[in-house]
N, C-alpha and C positions, 0 to 999 in steps of 0.2 A: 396728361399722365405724369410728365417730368413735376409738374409742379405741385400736384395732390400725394407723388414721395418725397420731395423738398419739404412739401408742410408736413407731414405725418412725422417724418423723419427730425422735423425740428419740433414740435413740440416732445415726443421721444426725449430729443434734449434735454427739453425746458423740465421734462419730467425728473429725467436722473439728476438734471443737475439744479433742484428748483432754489434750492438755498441763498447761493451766491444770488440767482434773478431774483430772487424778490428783497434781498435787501439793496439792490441797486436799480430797481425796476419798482420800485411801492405805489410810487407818482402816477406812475399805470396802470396797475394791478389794481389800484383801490376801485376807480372807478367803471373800470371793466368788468369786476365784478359785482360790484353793485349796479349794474345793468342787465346783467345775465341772471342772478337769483338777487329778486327783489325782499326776499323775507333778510336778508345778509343787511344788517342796520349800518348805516355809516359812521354810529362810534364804533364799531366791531371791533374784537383785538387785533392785532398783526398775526398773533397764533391762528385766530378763525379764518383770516382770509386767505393765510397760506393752506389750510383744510381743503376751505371750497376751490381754489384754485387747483389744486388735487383730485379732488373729484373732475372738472374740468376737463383737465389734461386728459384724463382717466379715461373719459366718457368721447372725449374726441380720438384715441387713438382708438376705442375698441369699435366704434361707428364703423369700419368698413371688416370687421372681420366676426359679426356675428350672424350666425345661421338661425333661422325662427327659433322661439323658446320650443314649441311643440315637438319638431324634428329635435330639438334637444333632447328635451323631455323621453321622447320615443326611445332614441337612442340607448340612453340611461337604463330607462326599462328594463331593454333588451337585453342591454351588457352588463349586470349590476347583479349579483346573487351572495343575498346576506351568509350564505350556506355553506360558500366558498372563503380559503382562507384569506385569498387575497383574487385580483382580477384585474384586466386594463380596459377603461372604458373608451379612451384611445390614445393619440400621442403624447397628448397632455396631460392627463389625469389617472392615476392609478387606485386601488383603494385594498384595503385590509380589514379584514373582521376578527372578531376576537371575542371567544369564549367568555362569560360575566357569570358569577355566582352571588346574589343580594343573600346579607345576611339577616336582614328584617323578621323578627317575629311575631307569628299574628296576636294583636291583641284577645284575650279572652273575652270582651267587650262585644265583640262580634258573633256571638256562638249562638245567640238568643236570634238573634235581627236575620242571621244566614240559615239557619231553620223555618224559621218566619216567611222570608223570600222563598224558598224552594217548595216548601206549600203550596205559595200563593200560585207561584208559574211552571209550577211540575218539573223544577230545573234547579239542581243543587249546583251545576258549575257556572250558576247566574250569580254567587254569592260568595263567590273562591275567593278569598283573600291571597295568599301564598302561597299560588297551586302550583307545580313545578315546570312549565311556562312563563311562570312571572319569576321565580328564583334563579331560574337556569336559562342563559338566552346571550342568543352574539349581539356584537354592537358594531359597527363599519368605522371607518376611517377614511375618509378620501384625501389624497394629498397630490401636489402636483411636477411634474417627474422632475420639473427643475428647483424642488422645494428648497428653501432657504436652510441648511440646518441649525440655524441658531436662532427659526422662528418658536414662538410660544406654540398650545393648541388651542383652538378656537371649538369649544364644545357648540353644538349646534341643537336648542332644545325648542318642541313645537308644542302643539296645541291640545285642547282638551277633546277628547273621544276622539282618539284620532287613532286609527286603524293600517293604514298603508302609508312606506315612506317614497311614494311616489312624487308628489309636490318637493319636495324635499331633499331629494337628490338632485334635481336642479337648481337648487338654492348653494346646497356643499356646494357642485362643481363648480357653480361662479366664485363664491368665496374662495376656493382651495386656487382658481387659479388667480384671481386677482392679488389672493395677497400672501401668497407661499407658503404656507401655513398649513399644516392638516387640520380637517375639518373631523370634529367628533359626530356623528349622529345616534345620539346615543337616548335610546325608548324611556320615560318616565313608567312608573309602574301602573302596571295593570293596559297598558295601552300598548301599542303600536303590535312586533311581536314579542310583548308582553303577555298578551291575551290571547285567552281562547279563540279560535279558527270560526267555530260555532256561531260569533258573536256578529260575523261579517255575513253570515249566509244570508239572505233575505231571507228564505222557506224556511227558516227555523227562526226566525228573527219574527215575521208574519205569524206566528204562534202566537209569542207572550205579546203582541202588541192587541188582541185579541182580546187574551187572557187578562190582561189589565183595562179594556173597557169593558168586558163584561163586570170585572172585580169593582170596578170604580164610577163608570161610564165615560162619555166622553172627554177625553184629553187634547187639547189643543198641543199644537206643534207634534205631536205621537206617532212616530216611522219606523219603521224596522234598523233606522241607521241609527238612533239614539235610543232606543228600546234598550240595549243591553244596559249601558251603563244608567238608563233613566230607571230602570226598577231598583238597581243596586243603591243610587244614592235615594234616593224617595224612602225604601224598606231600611237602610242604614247609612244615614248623611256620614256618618263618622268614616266613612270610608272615602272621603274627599279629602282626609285631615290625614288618614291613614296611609292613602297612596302616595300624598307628598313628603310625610317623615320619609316614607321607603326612601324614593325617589332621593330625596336630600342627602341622606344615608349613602345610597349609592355614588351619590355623583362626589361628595368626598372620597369616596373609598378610591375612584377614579384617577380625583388628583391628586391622592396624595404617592398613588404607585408613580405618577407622573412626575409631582414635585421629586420625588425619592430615587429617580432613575429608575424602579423597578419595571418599566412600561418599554416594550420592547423597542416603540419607536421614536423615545425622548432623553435625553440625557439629561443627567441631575442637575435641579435647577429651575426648569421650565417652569412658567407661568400657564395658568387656564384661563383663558380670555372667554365671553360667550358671543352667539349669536342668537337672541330667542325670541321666540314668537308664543303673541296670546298667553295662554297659563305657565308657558316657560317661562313666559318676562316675569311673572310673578313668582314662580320660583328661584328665579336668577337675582330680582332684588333680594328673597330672605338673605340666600347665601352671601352676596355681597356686603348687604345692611350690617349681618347677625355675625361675619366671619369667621366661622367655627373653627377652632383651632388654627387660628391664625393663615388659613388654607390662601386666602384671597388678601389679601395686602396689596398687591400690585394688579390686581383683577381687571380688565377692562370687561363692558358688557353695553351691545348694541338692541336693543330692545325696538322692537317691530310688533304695531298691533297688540300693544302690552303694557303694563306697569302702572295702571291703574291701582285703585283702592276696589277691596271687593263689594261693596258697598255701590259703588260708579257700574259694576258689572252688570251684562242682562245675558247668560248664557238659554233664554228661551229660545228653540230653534232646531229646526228637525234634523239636523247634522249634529246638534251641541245635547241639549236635554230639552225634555218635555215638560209643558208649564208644571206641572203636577210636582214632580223631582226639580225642577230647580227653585223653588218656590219651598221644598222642604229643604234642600240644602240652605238656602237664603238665613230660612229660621234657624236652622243649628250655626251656620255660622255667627250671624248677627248678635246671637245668644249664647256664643260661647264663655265658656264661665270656667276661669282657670280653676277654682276651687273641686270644679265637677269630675268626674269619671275623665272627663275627653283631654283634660292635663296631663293624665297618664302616660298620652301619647310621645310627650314631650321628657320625658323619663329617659328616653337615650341619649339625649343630649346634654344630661349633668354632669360629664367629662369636661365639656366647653361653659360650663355656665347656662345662665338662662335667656341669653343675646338670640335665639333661634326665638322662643316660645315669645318674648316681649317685642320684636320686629315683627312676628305674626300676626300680634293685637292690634301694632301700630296700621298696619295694612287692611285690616276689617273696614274701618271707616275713618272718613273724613274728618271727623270728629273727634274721635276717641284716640289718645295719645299723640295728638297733634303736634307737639314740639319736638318728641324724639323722632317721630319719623321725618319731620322735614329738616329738622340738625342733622338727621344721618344721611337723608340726601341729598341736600346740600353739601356734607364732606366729602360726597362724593363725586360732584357735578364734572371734575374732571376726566372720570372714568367709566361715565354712564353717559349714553346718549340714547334719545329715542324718540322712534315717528310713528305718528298716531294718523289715522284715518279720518276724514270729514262725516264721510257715510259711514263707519262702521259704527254697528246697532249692537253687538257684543259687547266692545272694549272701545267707547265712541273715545274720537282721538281729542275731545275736550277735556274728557275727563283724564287721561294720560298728562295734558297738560296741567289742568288741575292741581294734580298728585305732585306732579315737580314743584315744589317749592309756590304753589299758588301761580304759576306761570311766569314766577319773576327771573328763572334761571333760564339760560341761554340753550342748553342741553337736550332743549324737546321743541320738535316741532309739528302742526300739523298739517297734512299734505290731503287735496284732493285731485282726484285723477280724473280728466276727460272723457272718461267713459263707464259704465255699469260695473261697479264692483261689489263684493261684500267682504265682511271677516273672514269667512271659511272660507273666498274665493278671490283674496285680493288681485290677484294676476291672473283672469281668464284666459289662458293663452289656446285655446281652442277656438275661441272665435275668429275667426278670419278678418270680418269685416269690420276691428279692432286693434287689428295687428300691430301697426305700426306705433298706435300707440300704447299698447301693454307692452310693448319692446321698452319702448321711451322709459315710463312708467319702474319697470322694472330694473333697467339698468339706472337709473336715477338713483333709486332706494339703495340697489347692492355697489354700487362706486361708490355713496356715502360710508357704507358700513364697513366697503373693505377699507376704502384709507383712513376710519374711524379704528379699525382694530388694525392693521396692519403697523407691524415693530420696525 
């Protein structure tokens, strides 16, 4: 016992004090860790290995004080109400919510396609563009009670048809306490509680999934949990291109109350760092790529399960969309054509130039615009990191690498985990007979991310 506090108690040390140890400790360092994480090359910088050594430390001091992720998880649940202005989830972690008003207005584009759809499945709030749910809605904050105040905010963006921020409050609460920082959780449009209530029901979801093979007949991948958004984009793809201006639109609006001091829990100045998953990471590169108003200059963004070209993507999948709708999205995007109607979208962003609407194109394919987008991620390699998945069939983590610079930049890597995961499910933490290792697994990814984003 005396010597399992000696050692915790000194790496602790090594932690706060890791500066001075590694410039007079290297001789050691180097090859200790390149024994422990084999993908760590032995040209590596002196920067990189002080990183993983961080993680390290990180990963060894929190081994004897975490509780299963599920009893987490549960926890959270239980304690956590978007509804409330603020709440304590316990000694460690506190959180705030905050009223959001999106000033987006719906395209006229949509009036023909939202008619169209409500025909088809006897349901006009299948077609809502900016129903007042998606304009009017809170957003959380979780932060940790011994927070740093001269840390940035670390906004936290997730995945596509994603309906409950259950996964997800246990991602904030590691974040917020590993790296002092409040954590944003904050809903892309049309999703999370963005959307209608209606769209989670099953018994009302079991309708149009119905009503779309009778309309069609059989649909592969076709559930009641991707029905909602699988009619919306199939009947008008434009509305994938439409909920991300929103979404963009917002999340500046965000920071710039934030940069401006106008945000009740940041003083002026603050930087917005991200933490984003799946179609967050691809909305997290435009913003950083395109900088709109100069918003992201000092931006950091940890990218999980993300950052691919949309081209690399395969969101078929009875959680994601149904072959039918993502196979029409595919077409409108692959064929999008700035000259056409769907430029329009890109109309609000002629304040900042056209660095939004040209980083978009750059990001369709592999192919098309190939130099700007790997010069701009490349200029960026010091402020972007991200870990892709072996097995994910979504946003496979080859093609994540891919997208980075052809895989010549150090900044991405891809991880496979010893046990059954997917996209939607990368940390099964319900399964028992797994446990130990979706621990491992998980506190692996979030140590890299917090002392990748941590100031």
């Amino acid at each position: 016992m005396i010597f399992l506090v000696f050692y915790y108690g000194f790496l602790v040390f090594l932690f706060l004090n890791r500066g001075g140890f590694y410039l007079s400790h290297s001789c050691f360092i180097r090859p200790f860790l390149l024994a422990i994480y084999p993908k760590l090359q032995s040209s590596a910088t002196f920067e990189e290995f002080v990183f993983f050594f961080d993680v390290y430390l990180l990963s060894e001091i929190q081994n004897k004080h975490m509780e299963l992720l599920f009893e987490q998880q549960t926890k959270l649940m239980n304690r956590f109400d978007l509804y409330k202005t603020h709440g304590r989830i316990d000694n460690e972690v506190i959180y705030h919510t905050f009223p959001f008003e999106s000033h987006f207005e719906e395209p006229e584009v949509f009036s023909a396609e939202k008619d169209r759809g409500s025909d088809c499945v006897g349901s006009s709030d299948l077609m809502g563009v900016n129903t007042q749910v998606n304009r009017w809605f809170r957003y959380a904050v979780f932060e940790a009670e011994d927070r740093q105040e001269e840390s940035n905010a670390i906004m936290l963006l997730h995945g596509l048809n994603e309906r409950k921020w259950d996964k997800y409050l246990l991602w904030a609460y590691h974040l917020a306490k590993s790296t002092r920082a409040p954590i944003i959780l904050f809903p892309l449009a049309n999703h999370m509680n963005r959307s209608s209530e209606n769209w989670s029901f099953p018994r009302q979801m079991i309708k149009v999934v119905r009503s779309r093979k009778e309309y069609y007949g059989p649909i592969e991948n076709s559930s009641f949990v991707n029905v909602a958004l699988s009619q919306r984009i199939d009947l008008c793809p434009e509305l994938f291109l439409s909920s991300g201006v929103q979404s963009i639109l917002d999340i500046m609006k965000v920071t710039s109350e934030i940069k401006s001091g106008m945000h009740p829990l940041f003083s002026k100045g603050k930087e917005v760092d991200f933490f984003s998953y799946s179609i967050g990471a691809f909305v997290t590169e435009l913003l950083l790529m395109a900088n709109p108003g100069d918003l992201y200059n000092h931006s950091k963004a940890f990218l999980f399960c993300g950052g691919a070209t949309f081209d690399q993507m395969n969101g078929r999948s009875k959680n994601i969309l149904d072959n039918r709708a993502f196979e029409s999205l595919q077409g409108f995007v692959n064929n999008f054509d700035v000259g056409k109607v769907s430029n329009k979208f890109f109309d609000v962003f002629k304040p900042f130039g056209s660095a939004v609407r040209d980083m978009f194109l750059s990001m369709i394919s592999m192919e098309k615009y190939k130099r700007e987008r790997e010069s701009r991620l490349e200029a960026l390699s010091s402020r972007m990191r991200a870990i892709g998945l072996n097995m994910d069939k979504v946003v496979p983590g080859s093609a994540i690498f891919n997208t980075f610079c052809m895989g010549k930049c150090r900044n991405v890597s891809v991880v496979d985990f010893d046990f059954g995961y997917s996209h939607e499910m990368p940390f099964p933490i319900h399964n028992t007979s797994i446990a130990g290792k979706v621990e491992n697994a998980f506190k692996n990814v979030f140590n890299e991310a917090s002392c990748f984003l941590k100031r």
